[in-house]
Backbone and ligand atoms as CSV (ligand in chain L), in Angstrom:
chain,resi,resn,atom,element,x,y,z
A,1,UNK,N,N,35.895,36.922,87.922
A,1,UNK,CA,C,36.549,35.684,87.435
A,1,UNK,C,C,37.921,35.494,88.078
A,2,UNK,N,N,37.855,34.518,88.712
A,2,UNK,CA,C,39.233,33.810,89.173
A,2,UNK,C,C,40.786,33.741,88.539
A,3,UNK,N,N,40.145,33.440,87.214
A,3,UNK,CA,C,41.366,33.426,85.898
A,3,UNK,C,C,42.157,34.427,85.827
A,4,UNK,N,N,41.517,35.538,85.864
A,4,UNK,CA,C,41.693,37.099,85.702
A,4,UNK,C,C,42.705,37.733,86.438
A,5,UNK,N,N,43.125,36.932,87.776
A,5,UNK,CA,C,44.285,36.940,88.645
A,5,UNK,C,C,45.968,36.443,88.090
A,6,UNK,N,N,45.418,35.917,87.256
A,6,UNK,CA,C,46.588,34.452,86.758
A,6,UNK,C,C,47.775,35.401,86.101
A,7,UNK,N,N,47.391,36.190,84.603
A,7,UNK,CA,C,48.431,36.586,84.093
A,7,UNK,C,C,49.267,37.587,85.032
A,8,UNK,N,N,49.037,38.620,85.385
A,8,UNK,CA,C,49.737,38.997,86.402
A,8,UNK,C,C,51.126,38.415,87.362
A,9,UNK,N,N,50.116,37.659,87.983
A,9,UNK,CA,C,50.976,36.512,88.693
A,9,UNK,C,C,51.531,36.064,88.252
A,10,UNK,N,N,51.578,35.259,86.993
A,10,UNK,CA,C,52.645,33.909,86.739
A,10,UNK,C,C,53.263,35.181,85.764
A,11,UNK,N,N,53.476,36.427,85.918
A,11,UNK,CA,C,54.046,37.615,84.942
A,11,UNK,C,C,55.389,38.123,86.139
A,12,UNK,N,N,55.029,38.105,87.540
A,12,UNK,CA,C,55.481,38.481,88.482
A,12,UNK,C,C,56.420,37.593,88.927
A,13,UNK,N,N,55.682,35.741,89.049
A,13,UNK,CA,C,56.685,34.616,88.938
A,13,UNK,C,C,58.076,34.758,87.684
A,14,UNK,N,N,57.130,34.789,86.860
A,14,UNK,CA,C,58.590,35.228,85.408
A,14,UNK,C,C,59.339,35.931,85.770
A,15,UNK,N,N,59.370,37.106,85.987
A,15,UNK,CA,C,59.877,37.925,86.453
A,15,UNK,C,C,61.314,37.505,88.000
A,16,UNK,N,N,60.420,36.948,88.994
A,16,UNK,CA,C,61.573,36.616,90.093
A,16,UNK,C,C,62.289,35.357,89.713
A,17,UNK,N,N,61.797,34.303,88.649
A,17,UNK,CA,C,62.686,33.299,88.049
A,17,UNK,C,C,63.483,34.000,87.513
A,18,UNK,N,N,63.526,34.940,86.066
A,18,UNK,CA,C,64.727,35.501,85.741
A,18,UNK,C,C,65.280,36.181,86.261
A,19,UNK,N,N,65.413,37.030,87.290
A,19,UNK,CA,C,66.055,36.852,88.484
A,19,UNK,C,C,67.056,36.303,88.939
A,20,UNK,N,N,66.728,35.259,89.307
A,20,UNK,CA,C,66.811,34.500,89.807
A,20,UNK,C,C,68.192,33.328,89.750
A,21,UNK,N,N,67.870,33.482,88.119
A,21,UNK,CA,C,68.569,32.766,87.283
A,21,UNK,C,C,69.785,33.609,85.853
A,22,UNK,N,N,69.585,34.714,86.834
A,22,UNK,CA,C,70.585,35.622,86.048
A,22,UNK,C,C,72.308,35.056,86.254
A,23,UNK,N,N,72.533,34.646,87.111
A,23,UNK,CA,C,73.739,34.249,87.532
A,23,UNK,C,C,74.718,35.431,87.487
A,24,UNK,N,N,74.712,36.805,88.251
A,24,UNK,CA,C,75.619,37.753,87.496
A,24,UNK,C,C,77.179,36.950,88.090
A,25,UNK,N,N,78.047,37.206,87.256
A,25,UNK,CA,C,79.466,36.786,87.175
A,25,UNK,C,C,80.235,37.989,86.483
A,26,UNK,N,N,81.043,37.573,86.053
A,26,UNK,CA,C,82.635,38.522,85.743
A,26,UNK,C,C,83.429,37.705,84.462
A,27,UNK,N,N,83.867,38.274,83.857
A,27,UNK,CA,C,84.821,37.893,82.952
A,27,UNK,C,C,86.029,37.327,83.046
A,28,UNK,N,N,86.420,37.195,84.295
A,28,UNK,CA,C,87.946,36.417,84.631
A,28,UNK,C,C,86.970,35.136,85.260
A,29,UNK,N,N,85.749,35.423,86.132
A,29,UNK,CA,C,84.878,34.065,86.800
A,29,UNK,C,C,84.245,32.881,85.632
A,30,UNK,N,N,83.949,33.995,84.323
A,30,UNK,CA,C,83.671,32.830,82.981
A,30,UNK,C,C,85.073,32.684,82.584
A,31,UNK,N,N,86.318,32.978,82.872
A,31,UNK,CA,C,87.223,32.072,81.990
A,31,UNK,C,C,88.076,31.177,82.376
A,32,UNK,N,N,87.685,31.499,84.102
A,32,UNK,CA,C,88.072,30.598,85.311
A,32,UNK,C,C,87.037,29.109,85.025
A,33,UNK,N,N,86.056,29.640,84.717
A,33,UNK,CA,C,84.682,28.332,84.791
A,33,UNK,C,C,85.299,27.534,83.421
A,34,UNK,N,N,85.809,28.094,82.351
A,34,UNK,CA,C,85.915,27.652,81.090
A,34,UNK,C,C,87.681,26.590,81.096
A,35,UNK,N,N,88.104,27.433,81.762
A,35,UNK,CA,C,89.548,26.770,81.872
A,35,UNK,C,C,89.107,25.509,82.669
A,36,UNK,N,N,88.655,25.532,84.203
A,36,UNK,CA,C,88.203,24.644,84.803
A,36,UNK,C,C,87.808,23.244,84.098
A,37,UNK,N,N,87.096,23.481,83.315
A,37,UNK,CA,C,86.308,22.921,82.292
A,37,UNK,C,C,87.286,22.419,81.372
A,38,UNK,N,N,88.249,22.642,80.724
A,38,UNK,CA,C,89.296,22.346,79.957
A,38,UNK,C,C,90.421,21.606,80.299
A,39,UNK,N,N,90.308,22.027,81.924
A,39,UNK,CA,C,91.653,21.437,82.194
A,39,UNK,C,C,93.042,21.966,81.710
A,40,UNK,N,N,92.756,23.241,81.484
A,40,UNK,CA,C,94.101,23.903,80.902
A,40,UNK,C,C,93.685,25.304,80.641
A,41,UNK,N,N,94.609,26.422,80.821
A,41,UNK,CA,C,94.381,27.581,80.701
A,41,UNK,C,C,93.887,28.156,79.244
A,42,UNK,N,N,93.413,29.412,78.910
A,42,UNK,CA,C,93.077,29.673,77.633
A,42,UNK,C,C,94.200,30.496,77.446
A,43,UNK,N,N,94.185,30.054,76.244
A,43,UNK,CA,C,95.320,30.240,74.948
A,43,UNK,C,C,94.742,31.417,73.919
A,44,UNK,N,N,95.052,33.274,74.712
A,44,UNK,CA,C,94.717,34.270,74.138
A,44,UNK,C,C,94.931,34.225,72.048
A,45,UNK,N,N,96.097,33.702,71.924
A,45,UNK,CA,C,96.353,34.129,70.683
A,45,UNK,C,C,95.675,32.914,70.032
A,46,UNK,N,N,95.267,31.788,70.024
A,46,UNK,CA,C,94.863,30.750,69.542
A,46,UNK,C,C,93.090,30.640,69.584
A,47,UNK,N,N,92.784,31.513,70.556
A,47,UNK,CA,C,91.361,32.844,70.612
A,47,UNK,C,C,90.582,33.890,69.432
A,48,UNK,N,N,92.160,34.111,69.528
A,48,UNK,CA,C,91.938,35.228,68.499
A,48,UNK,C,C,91.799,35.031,67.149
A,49,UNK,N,N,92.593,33.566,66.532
A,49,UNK,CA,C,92.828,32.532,65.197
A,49,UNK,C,C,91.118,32.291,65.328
A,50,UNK,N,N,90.531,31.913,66.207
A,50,UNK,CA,C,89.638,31.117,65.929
A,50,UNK,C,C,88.407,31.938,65.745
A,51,UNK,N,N,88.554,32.937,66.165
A,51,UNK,CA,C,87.614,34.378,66.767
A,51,UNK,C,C,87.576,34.931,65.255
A,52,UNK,N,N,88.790,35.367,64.253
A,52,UNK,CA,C,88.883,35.876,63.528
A,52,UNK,C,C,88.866,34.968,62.012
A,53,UNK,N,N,88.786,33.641,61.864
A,53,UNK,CA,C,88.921,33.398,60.747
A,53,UNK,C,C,87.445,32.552,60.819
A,54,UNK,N,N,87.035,32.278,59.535
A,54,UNK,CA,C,85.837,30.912,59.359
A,54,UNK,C,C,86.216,29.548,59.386
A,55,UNK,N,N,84.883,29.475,59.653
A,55,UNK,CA,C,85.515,27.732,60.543
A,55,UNK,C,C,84.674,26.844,59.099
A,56,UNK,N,N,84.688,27.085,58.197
A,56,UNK,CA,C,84.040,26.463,56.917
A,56,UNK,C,C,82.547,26.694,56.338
A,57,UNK,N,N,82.186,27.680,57.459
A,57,UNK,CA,C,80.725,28.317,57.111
A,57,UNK,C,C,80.996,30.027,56.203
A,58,UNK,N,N,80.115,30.058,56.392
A,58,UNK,CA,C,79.469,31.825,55.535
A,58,UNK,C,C,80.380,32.614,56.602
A,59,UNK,N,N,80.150,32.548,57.905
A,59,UNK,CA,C,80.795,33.721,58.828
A,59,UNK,C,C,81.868,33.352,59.510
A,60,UNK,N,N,82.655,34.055,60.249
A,60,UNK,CA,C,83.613,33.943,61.401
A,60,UNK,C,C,82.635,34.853,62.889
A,61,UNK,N,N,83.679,34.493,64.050
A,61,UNK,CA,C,82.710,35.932,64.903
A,61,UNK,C,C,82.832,37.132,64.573
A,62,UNK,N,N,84.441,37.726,63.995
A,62,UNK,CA,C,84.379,38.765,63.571
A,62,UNK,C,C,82.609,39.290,62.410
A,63,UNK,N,N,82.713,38.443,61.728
A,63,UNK,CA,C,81.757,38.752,60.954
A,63,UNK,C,C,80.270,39.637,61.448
A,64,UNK,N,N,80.619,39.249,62.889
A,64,UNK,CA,C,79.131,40.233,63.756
A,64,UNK,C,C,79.929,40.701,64.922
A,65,UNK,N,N,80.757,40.720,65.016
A,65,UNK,CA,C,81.607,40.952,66.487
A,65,UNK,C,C,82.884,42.124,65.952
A,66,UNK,N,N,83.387,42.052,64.903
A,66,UNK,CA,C,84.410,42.544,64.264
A,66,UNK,C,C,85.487,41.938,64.523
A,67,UNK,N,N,86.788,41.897,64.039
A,67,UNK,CA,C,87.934,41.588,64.057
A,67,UNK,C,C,88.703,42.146,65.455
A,68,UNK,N,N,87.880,43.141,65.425
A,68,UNK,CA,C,88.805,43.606,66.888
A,68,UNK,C,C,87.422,44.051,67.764
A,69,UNK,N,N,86.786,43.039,68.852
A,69,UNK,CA,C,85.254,43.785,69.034
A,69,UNK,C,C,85.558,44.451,70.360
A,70,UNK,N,N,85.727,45.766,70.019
A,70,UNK,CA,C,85.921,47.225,70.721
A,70,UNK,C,C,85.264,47.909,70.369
A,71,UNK,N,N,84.268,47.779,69.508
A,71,UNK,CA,C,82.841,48.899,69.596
A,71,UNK,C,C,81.790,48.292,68.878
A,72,UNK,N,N,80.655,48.697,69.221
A,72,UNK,CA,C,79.239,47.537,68.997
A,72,UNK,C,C,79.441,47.119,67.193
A,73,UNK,N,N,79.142,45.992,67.723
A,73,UNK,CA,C,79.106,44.915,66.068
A,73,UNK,C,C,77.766,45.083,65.372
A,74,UNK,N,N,77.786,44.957,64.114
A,74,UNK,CA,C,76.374,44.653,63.294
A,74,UNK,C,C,76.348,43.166,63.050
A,75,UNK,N,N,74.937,42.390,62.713
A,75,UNK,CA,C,74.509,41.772,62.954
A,75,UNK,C,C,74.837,41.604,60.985
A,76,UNK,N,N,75.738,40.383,60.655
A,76,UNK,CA,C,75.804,40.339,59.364
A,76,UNK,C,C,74.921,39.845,58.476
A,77,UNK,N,N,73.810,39.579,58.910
A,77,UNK,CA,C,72.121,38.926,58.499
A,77,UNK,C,C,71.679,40.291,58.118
A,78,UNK,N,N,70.943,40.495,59.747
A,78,UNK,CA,C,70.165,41.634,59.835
A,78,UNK,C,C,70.493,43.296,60.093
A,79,UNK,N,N,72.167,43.259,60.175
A,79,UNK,CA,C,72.198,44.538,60.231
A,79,UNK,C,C,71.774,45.275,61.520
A,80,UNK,N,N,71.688,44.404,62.571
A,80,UNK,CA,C,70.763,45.338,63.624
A,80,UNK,C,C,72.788,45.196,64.518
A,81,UNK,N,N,72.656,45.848,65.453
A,81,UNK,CA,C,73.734,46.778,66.260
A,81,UNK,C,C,73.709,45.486,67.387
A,82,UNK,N,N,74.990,45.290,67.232
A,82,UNK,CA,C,75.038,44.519,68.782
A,82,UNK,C,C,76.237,44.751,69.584
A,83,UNK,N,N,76.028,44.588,70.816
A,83,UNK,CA,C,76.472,44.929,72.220
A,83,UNK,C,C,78.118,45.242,71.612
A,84,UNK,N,N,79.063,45.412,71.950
A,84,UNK,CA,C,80.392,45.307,72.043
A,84,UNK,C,C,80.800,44.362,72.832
A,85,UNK,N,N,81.683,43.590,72.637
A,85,UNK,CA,C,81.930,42.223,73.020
A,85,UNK,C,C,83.112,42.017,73.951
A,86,UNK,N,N,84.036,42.917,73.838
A,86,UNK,CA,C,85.346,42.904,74.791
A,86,UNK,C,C,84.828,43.610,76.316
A,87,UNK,N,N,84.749,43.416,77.262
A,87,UNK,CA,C,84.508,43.639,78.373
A,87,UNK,C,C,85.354,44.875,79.003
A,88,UNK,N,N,86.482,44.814,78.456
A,88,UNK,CA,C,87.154,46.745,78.897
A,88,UNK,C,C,86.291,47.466,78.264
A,89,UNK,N,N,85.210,47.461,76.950
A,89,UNK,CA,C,84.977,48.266,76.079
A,89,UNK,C,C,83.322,47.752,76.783
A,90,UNK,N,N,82.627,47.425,77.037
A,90,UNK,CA,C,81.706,47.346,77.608
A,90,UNK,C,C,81.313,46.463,78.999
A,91,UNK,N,N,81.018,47.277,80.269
A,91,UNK,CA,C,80.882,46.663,81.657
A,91,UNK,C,C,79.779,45.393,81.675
A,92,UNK,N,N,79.115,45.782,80.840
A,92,UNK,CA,C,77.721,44.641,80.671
A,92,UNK,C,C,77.995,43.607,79.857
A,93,UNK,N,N,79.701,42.876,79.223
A,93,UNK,CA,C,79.778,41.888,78.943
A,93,UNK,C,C,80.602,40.255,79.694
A,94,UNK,N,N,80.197,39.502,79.495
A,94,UNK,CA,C,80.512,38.416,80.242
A,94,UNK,C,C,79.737,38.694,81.834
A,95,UNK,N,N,79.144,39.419,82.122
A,95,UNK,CA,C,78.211,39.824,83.517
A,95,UNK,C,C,77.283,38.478,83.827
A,96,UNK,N,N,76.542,37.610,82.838
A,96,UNK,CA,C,75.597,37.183,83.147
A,96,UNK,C,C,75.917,36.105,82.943
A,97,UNK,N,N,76.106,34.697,83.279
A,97,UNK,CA,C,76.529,33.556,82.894
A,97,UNK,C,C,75.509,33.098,82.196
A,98,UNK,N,N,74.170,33.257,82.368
A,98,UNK,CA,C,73.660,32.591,81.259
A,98,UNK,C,C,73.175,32.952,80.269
A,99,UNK,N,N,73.588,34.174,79.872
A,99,UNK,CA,C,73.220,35.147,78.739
A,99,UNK,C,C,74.487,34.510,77.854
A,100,UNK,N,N,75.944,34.584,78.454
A,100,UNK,CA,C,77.050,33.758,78.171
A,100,UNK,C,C,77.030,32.200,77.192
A,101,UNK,N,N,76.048,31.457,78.134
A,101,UNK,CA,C,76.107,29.939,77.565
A,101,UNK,C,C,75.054,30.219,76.346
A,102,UNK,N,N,74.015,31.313,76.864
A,102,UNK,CA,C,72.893,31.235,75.421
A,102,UNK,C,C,74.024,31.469,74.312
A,103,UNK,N,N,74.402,32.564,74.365
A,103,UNK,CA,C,75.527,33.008,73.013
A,103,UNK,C,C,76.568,32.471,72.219
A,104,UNK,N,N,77.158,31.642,73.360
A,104,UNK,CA,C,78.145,31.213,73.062
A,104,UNK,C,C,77.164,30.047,72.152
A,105,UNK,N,N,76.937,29.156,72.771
A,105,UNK,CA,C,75.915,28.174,71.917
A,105,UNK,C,C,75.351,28.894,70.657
A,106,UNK,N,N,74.552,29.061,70.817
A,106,UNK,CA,C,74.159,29.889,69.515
A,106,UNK,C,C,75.195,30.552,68.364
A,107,UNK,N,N,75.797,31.348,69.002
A,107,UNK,CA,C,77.123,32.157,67.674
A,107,UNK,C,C,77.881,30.363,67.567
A,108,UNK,N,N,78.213,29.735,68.322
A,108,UNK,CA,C,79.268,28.721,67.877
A,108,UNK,C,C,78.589,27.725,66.567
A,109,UNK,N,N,77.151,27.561,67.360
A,109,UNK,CA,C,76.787,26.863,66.207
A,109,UNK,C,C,76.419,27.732,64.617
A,110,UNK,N,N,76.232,29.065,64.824
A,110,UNK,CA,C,76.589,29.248,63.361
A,110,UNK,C,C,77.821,29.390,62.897
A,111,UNK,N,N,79.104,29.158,63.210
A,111,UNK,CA,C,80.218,29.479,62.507
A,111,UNK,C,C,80.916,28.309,62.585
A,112,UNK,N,N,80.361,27.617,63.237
A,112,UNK,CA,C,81.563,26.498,63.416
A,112,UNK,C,C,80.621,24.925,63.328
A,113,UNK,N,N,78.709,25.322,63.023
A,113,UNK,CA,C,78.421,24.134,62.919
A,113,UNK,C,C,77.961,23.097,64.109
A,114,UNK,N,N,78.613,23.555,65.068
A,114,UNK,CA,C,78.762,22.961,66.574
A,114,UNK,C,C,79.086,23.572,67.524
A,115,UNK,N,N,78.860,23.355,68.871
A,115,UNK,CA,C,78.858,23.919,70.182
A,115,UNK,C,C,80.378,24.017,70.017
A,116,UNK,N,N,80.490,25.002,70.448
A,116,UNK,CA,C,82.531,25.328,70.870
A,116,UNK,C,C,82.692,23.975,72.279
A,117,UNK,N,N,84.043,24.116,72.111
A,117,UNK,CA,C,84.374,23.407,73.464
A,117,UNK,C,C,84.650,24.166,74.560
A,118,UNK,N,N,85.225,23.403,75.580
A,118,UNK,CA,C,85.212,24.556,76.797
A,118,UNK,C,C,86.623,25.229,76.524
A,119,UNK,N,N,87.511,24.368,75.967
A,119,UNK,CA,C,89.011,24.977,75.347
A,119,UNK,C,C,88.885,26.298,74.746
A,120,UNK,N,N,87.958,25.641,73.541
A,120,UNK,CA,C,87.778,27.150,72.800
A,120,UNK,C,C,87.298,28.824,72.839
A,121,UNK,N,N,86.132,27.938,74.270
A,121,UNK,CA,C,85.460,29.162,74.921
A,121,UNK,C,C,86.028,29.790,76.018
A,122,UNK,N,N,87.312,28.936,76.249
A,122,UNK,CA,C,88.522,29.630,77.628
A,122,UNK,C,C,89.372,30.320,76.315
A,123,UNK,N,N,89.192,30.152,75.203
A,123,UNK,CA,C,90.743,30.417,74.405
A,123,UNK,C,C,90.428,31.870,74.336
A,124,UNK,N,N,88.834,31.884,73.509
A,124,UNK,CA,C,88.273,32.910,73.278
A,124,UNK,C,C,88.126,34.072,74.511
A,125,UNK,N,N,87.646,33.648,75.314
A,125,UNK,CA,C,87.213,34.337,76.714
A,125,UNK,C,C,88.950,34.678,76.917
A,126,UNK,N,N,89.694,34.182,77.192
A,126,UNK,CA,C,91.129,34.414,77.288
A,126,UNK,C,C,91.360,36.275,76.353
A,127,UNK,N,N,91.125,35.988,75.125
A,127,UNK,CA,C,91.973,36.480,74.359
A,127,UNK,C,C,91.083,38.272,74.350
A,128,UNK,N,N,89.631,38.191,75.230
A,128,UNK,CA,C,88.564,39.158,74.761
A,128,UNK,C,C,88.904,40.277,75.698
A,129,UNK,N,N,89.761,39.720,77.131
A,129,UNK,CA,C,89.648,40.007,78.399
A,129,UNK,C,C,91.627,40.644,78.066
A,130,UNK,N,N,92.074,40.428,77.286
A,130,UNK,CA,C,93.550,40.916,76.827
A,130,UNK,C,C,92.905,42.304,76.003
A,131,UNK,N,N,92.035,42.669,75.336
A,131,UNK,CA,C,91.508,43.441,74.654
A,131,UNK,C,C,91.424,44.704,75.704
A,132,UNK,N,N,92.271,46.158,75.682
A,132,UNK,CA,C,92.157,47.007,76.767
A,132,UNK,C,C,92.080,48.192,75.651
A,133,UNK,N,N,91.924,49.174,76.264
A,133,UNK,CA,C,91.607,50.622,75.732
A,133,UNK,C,C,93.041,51.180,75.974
L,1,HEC,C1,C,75.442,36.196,62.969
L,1,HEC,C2,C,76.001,37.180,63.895
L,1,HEC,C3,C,76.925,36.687,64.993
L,1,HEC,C4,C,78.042,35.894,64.848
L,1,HEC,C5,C,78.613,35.306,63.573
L,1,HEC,C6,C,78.585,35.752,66.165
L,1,HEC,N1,N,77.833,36.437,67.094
L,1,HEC,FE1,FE,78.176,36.553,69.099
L,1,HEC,N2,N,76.497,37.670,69.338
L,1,HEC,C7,C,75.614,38.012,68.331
L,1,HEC,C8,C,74.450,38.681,68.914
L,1,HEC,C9,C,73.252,39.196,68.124
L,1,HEC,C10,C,74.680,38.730,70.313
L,1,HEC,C11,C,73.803,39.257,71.451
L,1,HEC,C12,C,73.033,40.475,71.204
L,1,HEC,C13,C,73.722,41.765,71.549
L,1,HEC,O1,O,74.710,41.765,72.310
L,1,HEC,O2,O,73.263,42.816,71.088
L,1,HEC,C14,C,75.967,38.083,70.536
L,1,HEC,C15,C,76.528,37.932,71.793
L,1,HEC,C16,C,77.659,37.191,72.061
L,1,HEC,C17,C,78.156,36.902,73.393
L,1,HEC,C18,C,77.527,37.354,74.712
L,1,HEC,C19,C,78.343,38.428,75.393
L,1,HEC,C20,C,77.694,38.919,76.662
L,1,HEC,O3,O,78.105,38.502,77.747
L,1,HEC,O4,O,76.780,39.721,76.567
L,1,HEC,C21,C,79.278,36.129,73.223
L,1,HEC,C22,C,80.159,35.559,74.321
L,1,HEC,C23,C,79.484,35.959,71.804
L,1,HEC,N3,N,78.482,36.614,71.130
L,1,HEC,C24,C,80.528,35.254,71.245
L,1,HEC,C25,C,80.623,34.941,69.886
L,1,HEC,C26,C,81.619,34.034,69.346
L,1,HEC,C27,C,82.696,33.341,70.151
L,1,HEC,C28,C,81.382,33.947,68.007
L,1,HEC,C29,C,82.079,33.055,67.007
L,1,HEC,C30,C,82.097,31.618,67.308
L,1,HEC,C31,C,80.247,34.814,67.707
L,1,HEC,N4,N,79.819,35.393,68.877
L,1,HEC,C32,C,79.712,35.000,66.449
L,1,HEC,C33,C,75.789,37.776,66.972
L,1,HEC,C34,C,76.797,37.012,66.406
């Protein structure tokens, strides 16, 4: 059967699309892209206000990220372990630009209701990349 070829293949295609579409980047290159985007530099301490308090929902980011995210966060739902978020404290963050836009989208709209702006996501990205050991 002919068919019988298919999953494989379009498994192998998947595969060189994500790839593909990894975009690896850097953490000063997302806050360069974000400022760009803003039209104005990010504002570390005004990052950190927004990073650390609730924006009128159930959570803040701290709430899965911690107040200071320098070592892997829990997941305030499910409890499951996630990455560490400051980039001195882990090499594998801000790396992927579009692992970046998934997250950011996603965490913004639970805490804040709505997509962050690019201000907020230079303020933030600003203030993560001040975070040193
Ligand atoms: C409900 C829990 C939760 C909240 C609240 C949350 N996050 Fe996250 N965040 C996650 C999870 C889960 C991941 C990805 C999985 C992992 O890293 O293990 C993640 C990943 C990220 C990443 C991707 C980092 C990278 O390059 O790998 C960014 C950026 C981020 N979060 C920013 C934020 C910001 C900003 C806020 C507040 C607006 C926020 N998060 C709030 C759960 C949360």
């Amino acid at each position: 059967m002919r068919l019988k070829t298919w999953p494989p293949v379009s498994f192998a295609l998947l595969l060189a699309l994500a790839a593909a579409t990894a975009h690896a980047t850097t953490p000063a290159a997302q806050l360069a892209r974000f400022s760009a985007e803003a039209g104005r530099a990010g504002d570390a301490a005004q990052g950190q206000r927004l990073f650390t308090t609730r924006q009128g929902g159930e959570w803040s980011c701290a709430s899965c990220h911690h107040a200071q995210p320098i070592k892997p966060g829990r997941h305030a739902a499910t409890g499951k372990t996630i990455d560490t978020l400051a980039p001195a404290f882990n090499p594998a963050s801000f790396t992927d630009e579009a692992r970046v836009n998934k997250w950011f989208r996603r965490n913004c709209k639970e805490v804040l209701s709505r997509e962050c702006s690019a201000a907020e996501k230079a303020d933030i990205t600003a203030w993560l990349i001040t975070l040193k050991p």
